[in-house]
N, C-alpha and C positions, 0 to 999 in steps of 0.2 A: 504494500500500500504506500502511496504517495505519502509526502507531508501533511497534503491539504485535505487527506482519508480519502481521496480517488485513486483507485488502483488502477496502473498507467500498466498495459497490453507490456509484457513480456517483461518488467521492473526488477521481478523476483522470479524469475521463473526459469524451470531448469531446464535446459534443450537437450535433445538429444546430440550428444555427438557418435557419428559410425563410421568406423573402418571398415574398408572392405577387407573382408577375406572370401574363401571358395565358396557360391553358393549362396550370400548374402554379406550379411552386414556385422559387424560385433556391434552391442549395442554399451552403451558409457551414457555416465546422466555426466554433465559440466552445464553448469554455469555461465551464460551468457551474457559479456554485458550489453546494456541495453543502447548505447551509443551503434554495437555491431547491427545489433537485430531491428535500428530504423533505416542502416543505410541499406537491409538486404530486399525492400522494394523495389529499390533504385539500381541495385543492382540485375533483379526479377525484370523490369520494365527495359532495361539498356539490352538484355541477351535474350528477351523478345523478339525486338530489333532487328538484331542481328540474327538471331532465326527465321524472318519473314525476310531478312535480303539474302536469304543461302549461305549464310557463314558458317562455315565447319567446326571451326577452331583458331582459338584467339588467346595472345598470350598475355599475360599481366598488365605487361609494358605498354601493350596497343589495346587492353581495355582501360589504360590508364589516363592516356592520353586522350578519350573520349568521353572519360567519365570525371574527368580532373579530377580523379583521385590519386595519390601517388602507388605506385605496382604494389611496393613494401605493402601499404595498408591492406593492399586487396590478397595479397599472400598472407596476411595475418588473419584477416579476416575467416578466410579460408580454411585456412588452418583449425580453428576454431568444431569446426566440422567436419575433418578429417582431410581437408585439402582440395581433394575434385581434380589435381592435375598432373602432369607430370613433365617433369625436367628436361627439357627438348624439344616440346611436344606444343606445353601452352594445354588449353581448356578446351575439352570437348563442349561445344556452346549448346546443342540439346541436349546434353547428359546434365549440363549445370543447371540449366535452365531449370529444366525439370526437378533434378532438387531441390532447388532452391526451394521452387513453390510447394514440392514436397514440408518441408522446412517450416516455411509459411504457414501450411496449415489451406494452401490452393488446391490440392489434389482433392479434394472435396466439396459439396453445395454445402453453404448457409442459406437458411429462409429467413427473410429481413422484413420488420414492419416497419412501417413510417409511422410516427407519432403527431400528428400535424398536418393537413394539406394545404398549408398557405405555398406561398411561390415557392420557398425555398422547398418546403415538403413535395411540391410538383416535380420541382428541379429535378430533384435525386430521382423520382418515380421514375422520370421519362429520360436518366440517360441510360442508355445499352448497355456502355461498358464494362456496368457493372456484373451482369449476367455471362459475360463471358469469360470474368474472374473467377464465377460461382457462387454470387452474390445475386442471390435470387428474391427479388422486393416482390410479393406476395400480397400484400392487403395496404393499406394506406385508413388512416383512423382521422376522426375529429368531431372536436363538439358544435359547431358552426352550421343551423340547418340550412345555409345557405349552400354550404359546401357539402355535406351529406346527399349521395348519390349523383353527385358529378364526376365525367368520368375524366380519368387521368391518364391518360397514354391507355395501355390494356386495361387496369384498373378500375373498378368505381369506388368513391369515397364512402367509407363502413364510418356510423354513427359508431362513434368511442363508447358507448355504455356496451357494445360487443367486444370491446378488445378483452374483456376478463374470461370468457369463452374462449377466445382464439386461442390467445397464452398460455392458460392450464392444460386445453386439450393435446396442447404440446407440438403449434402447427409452427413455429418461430424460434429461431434459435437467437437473431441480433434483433435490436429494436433502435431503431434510429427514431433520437427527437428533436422536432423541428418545430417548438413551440417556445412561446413567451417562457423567460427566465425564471418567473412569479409562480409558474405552473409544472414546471420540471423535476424538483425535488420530489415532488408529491405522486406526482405520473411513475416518475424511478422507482421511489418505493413499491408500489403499486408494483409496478411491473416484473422487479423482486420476488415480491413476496407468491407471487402468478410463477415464477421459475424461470425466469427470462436469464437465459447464460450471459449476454451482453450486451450490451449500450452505446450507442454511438451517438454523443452528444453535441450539437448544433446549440443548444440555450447556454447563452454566456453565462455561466453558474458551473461551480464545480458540485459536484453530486458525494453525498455519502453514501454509499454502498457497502455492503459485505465484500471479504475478501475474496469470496468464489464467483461472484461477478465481476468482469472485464469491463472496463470503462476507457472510453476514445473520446477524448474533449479535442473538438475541431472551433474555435472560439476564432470567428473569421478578422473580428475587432482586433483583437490582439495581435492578430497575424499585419492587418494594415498599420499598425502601431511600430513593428519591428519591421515594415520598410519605413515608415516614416521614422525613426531613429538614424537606421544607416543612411537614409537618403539626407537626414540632417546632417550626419558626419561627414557624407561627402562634400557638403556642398561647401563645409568650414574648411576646406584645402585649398 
């Protein structure tokens, strides 16, 4: 668990690490830190990439130079999980690929609800790409009769007094919330106490939760906050 009692997606958490041998894998629990386990997205999304332009295999040094990461890091990183390469060779790029996501936690479907259909709640509904992560947005919720039974991309808008049905029944594994800050602790709880595995939260509010809930604070204010800081530091050169 965080400082601020939000437990932040992978903080404390043990990863698998696997060596190969004949036949599979040795299995080893280590400790990840959590600086490694956000750059492995970015890492997931670059050998994508390079998967959809026919790239075979790529070494350190030239995913270094497109990832401005330095190689070192990416060999540490690596390491971390038993390495993926070999000495001469450089990276087989669908073999990593696919770990990675392995790794991830990608080689499987989430069923995702949205807590909110204002715009942003629409936003998330109607982009794709989340479906072919396997982030599968399934129902969309709210208290707003105006917005009840409007449809949203495939979607229609489910009156909220149904999401305690959906969640017990056990149709959702993430719950994304895309509603006022005033109204989020309370919906979290809720949604908690329903068995909801994870959170991915839109309302600028940090959430207390238990520790076997996963919590993703996406706080978009903050984020234009921290260009407008660098963008202030630049500009004093």
């Amino acid at each position: 668990m965080s400082t601020n009692g939000t437990l932040t997606p992978f903080s404390h958490t043990c990863i698998i690490e696997r060596d190969i041998i004949e036949g599979g894998f040795a299995v080893n629990e280590k400790e990840i830190s959590l600086a490694v386990i956000k750059r492995l997205p970015r890492y997931y999304r670059y050998l994508g990439e390079l998967r959809e332009k026919g790239v075979e295999r790529i070494s350190s040094k030239e995913l270094s130079e497109q990832m401005q990461v330095t190689a070192s890091q990416i060999r540490q990183d690596f390491n971390n999980f038993g390495g993926f390469g070999q000495q001469g060779y450089g990276y087989n790029v669908k073999y990593l690929y696919e770990e990675i996501g392995k790794i991830l936690g990608l080689d499987r479907n989430y069923r995702v609800i949205i807590v909110g259909a204002g715009n942003l709640g629409q936003a998330l509904s109607n982009y794709s790409d989340f479906a072919k992560r396997g982030f599968l947005i399934e129902a969309i919720f709210d208290v707003k009769p105006e917005l009840i039974g409007k449809k949203v991309g495939h979607l229609t808008v489910w009156d909220a007094s149904l999401m305690e049905e959906y969640v017990t029944a056990g149709k959702c594994d993430i719950a994304a919330l895309t509603l006022p800050k005033e109204n989020a602790p309370a919906i979290a709880a809720k949604l908690v106490s329903w068995g909801i595995k994870a959170i991915w939260n839109f309302a600028p509010t940090d959430l207390n939760v238990p520790d076997h809930v996963v919590v993703e604070n996406v706080h978009l204010a903050e984020s234009l906050m921290r260009i407008s800081y660098n963008l202030t530091e630049k500009l004093k050169r």
